[in-house]
Structures are given as C-alpha cells and as structure tokens.
KESERO-259697 format. One line per 8 residues: number of its first residue (from 1); for each residue y, z, x of C-alpha. Coordinates in steps of 0.1 Angstrom, whole numbers, plus 5000, padded with zeros to 4 digits. Layout:
<sites>
NUM) Y,Z,X; ...
</sites>
This chain:
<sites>
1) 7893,9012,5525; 7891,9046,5506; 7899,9080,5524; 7900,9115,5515; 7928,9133,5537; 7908,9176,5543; 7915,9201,5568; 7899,9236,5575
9) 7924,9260,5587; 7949,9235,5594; 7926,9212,5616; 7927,9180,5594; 7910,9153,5594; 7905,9117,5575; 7874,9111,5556; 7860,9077,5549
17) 7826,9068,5536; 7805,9038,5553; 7777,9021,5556; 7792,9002,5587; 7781,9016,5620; 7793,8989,5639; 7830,8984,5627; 7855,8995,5657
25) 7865,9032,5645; 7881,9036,5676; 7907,9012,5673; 7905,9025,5636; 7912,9063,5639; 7943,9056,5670; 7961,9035,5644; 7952,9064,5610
33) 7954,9095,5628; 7989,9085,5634; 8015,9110,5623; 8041,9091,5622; 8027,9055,5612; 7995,9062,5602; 7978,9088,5578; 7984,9114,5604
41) 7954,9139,5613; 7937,9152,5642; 7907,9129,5638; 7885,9102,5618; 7856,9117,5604; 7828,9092,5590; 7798,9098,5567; 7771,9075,5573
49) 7737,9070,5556; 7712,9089,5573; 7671,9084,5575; 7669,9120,5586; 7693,9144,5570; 7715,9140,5536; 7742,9121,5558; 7753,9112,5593
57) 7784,9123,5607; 7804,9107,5634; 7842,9115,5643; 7865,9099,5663; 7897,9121,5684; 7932,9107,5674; 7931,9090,5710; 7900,9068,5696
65) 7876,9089,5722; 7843,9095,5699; 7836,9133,5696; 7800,9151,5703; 7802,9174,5672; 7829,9190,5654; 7825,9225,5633; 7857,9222,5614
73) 7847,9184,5605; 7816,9192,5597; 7823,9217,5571; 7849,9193,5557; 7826,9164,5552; 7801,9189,5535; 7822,9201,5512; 7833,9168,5507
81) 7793,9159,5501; 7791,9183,5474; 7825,9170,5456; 7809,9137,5456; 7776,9151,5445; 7786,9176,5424; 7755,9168,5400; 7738,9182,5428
89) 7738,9221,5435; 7718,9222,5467; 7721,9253,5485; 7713,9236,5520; 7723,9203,5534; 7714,9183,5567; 7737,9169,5587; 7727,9141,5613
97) 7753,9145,5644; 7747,9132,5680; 7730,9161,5692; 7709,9170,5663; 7708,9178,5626; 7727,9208,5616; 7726,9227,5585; 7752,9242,5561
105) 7743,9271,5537; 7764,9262,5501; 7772,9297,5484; 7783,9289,5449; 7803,9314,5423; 7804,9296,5386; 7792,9262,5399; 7819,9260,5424
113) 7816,9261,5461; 7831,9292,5477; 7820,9295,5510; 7805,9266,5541; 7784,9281,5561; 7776,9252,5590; 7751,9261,5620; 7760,9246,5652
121) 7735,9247,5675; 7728,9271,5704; 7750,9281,5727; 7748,9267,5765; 7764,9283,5794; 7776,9273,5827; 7785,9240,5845; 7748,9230,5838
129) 7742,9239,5806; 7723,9263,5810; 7705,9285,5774; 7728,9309,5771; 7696,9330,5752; 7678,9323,5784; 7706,9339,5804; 7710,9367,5786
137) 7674,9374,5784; 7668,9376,5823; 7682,9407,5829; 7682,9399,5865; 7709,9373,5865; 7746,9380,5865; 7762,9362,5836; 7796,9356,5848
145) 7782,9340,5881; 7765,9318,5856; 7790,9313,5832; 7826,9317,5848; 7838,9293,5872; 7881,9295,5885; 7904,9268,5889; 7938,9270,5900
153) 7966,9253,5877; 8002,9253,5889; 7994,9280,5912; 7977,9304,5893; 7941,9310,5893; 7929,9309,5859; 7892,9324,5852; 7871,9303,5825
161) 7837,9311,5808; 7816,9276,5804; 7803,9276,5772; 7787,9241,5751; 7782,9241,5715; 7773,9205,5715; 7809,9199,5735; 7824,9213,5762
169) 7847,9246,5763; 7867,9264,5789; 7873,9299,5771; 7900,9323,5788; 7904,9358,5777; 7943,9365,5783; 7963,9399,5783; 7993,9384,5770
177) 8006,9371,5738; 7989,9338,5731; 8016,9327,5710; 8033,9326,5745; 8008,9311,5773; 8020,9277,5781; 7995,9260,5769; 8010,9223,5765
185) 8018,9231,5803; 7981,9245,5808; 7958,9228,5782; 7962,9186,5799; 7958,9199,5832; 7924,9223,5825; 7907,9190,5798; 7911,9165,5827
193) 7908,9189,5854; 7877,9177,5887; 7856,9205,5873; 7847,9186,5844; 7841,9146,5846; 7839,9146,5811; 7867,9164,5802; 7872,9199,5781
201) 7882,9215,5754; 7905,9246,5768; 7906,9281,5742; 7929,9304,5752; 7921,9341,5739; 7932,9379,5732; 7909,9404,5721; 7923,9427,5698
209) 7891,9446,5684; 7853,9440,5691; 7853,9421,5654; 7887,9400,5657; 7907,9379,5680; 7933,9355,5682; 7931,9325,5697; 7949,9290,5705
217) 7934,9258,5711; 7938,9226,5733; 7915,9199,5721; 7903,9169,5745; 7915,9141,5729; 7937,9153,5707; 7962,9183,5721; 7969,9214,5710
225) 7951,9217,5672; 7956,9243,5648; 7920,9252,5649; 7886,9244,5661; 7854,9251,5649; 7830,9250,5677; 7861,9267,5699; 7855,9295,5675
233) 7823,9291,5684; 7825,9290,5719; 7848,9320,5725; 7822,9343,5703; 7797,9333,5721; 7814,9337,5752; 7831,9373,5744; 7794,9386,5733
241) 7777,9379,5764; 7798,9396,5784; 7798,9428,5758; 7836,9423,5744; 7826,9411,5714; 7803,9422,5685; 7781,9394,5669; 7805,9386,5640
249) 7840,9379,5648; 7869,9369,5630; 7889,9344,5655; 7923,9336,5636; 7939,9304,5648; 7974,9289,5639; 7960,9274,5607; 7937,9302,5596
257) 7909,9325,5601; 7875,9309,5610; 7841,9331,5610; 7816,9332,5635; 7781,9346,5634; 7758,9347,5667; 7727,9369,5675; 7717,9357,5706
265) 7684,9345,5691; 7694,9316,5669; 7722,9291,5663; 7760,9302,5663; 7770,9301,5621; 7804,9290,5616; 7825,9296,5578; 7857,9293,5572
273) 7881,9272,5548; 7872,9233,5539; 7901,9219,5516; 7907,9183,5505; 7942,9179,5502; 7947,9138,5487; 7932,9106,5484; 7943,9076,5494
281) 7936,9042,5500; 7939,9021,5538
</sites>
C-alpha cells in the first residue's frame, strides 16, 4: 500500500489513495499513525472516488475514531490532488467530506501552487448548533448566552465558546501564557467532559491584536496537535462574534501560522502551509 507522509503547520498526516471504502481504516490508521511502530502522524487521511466533487475525503484520528472534517487534512490532500494532477491547473476543486462538499481556491505563481485556500463551511454556535449568522443577525439575542457554556475542571471554572465547523470546539480565550496552561492536564478532561456526548476538540487562546493570536490545541482523538485547521477556524469565528477579533486573523500554532477568513455571511476560508514531506510504501 502506497502513502504520501504531508503536514500543514506541523499537523501531519498519512495519505493513501483508494478505491476501497469498505477496508477497516480504523484498525489501519491505530497501527500507521504510530510513532513509534508505525509511520507516525496525527491521522490517516483517504482519497476516495467521488460521484459529486473531484474526490472524497475521509480521515481517521490516530485512536482509529473516524473524523467529521478536518481543515489541515483537507488542504493536504488538495495539494496532494494537484501533485498527482499536475497536468491539470484548475483553480477550484470539490471536495466530498461527511458534511458536504467543500471548495479550495488553487492560486498558482509559475505553474506552481503557492497558496490552499479551503472553505469549511459555516460556522454553528452553541450546544445545539445553532447558525452562528443567524445569531448574530438577531440583534435581540445575547451571543454568549447562546454560545458560552462553563464547566468546572479540577476546580477551576473554565468559560468555553461552542462553536462547530463541521466538528466540535470548545474555544477559551486565556490571559496567560498559552505556552503555559496545562493543557495535557486540561485538554482529556474538557474532550470527554458530560457536556459533550460526543466529545470535543478543546482550543486554548490569547489574543494579542484584533488580527493575530496564538493558540494551542487538544484534539479528540488524537491529544495535543501542533495545529488544527477548523480549530483555527473555530476560535475566529468565535473571537469575531463577540467583537475581539477582526474578520481575518492570523492564529499561529506550535507548527505554524494558519489564516482564517470569516464575514459572517459566508463560509470560514482557511490557508495556510500544505507540505508533502516522503513517500513510502505499507
């Protein structure tokens, strides 16, 4: 089995093209995500055939749990798309995912790709997903009673703003130095936390201007990552609709800077770095 090893800003990933749906990934991605015996990555990412868009994407967490959507991997297996196709010099591709095709704007200097520009869907809000366009548009409703919900984690009460991009997110804007929150100690405890049957991704934030943050991220799944896309995502959104953050933000992460682009009206854009790093065979 053939794989391309990528990563965008440091969240990597394992590639492998298919035409087998039905093979057990799971089982698959525990046994290749592995860092010590296996390839070692933060999860499997397939492309499928598609009857809808240019490809399907699937992508499987290192703990074999299956994944909703993933920015980061999405941009990946588009770049990877155009390396494969590089006859081909579209300057939009669809993506099939499990809730709904997305698109990804290719910009192109000299025939070579220089920038992914991946939508991710629109924002939800709240414990009930609620449009977060729809919030902010009824002026009479107070976002953070729709959006922010508190849970208290070894003592501590810890405010979170509820924000889906296709998966969950718990996004908390923190005073302190986010190189120092705790957040092996936190992240576990907020993903399989009462509040959310499903589990969460956790984001844990400091402003620094209306156009920048910094952020760290605990993944459902997989742990602490060195970025996430749809975290990015999640934490503009999140920071805009309470009036912290402008509508393009730069949200550096461990691994790198990721972009993020939301006007309330549309879909959030996401851009950042998609690298293949080697091949390899399984």
């Amino acid at each position: 089995m053939k794989f391309t090893k990528m990563q965008g800003a440091g969240n990597d990933f394992v590639v492998i093209e298919s035409k087998n749906g039905r093979f057990d990934w799971s089982k698959l991605a525990i046994e290749i995500c592995d860092r010590h015996y296996g390839v070692g990555a933060d999860g499997l990412l397939l492309m499928l055939p598609s009857k809808v868009a240019d490809f399907q994407m699937r992508i499987f967490n290192s703990d074999g749990s299956e994944s909703t959507t993933c920015g980061n991997g999405l941009r990946c297996l588009v770049k990877h798309y155009t390396d494969v196709n590089n006859d081909r010099h579209d300057s939009e591709i669809s993506i099939e995912t499990s809730v709904g095709v997305r698109k990804a704007r290719i910009h192109r200097r000299k025939d070579k790709v220089t920038e992914i520009q991946a939508s991710m869907g629109e924002p939800r809000v709240g414990h009930n997903g609620t449009s977060a366009k729809a919030v902010y548009r009824k002026k009479q409703l107070d976002i953070k009673l729709v959006m922010n919900r508190t849970i208290k984690i070894n003592g501590h009460d810890l405010l979170l703003n509820l924000v889906s991009i296709g998966n969950p997110h718990a996004v908390h804007f923190y005073d302190g130095s986010v190189a120092d929150f705790p957040l092996a100690e936190f992240g576990p405890k907020v993903e399989q936390h009462k509040l959310f049957p499903d589990e969460t991704n956790f984001e844990v934030v400091k402003i620094i201007s209306r156009k920048e943050v910094e952020a760290r991220v605990w993944e459902r799944g997989v742990g602490e990552t060195l970025a996430c896309g749809s975290g990015a995502c999640a934490i503009t959104a999140a920071g805009h609709l309470l009036g912290e953050l402008d509508s393009k933000v730069a949200v550096k992460l461990p691994g790198g800077t990721l972009i993020v682009e939301w006007d309330i009206d549309g879909e959030v854009f996401l851009s950042g770095p998609a690298v293949s790093t080697f091949t390899g065979e399984w």
